[in-house]
C-alpha positions, 0 to 999 in steps of 0.5 A: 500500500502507498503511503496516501492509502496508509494515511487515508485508513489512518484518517478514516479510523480517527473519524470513526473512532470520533463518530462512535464517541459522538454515537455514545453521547448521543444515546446517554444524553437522549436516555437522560433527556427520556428521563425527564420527559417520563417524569414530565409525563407522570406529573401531567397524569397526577395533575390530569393535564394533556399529554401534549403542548402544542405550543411547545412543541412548536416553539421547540421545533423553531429553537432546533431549526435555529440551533440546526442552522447555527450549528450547520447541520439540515434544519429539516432533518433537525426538524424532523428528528425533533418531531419524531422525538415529540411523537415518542415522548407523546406516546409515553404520556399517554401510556401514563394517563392510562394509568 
């Protein structure tokens, strides 16, 4: 192998090693953020309130787009992931209402 081949694997191999450093904290810090949406969750169902906030949630969605694009990533994709995070969240309220 060439020295430009040797080079390119030693690259590709600290880029992985950081995506799956940034896989790790991603995982933690959703499982601390589900942490606080199931505790949310469970106070909405003592306090017999709605398991969703529309508001919120829009005001959420606007906060991503404009943190997506400062931080150069797709505000749609941003947008859409947060969405589908929203539905997650929804649906354990709900579980918890029907408690």
């Amino acid at each position: 192998m060439s020295n430009d081949v040797i080079r390119a694997q030693e690259i590709l191999k600290e880029h992985r090693e950081s995506i799956d450093r940034l896989d790790a904290i991603l995982v933690y810090t959703l499982g601390e953020r589900f942490k606080h949406t199931q505790a949310v969750g469970k106070l909405k169902a003592e306090h017999d309130l709605p398991p969703s906030d529309p508001a919120r949630e829009e005001k959420q969605i606007a906060r991503l787009e404009d943190l997506a694009q400062r931080a150069d990533l797709d505000p749609e994709f941003a947008k859409a992931f947060l969405k589908f995070i929203i539905q997650e969240v929804i649906h354990h309220h709900e579980k918890h209402q029907d408690c």
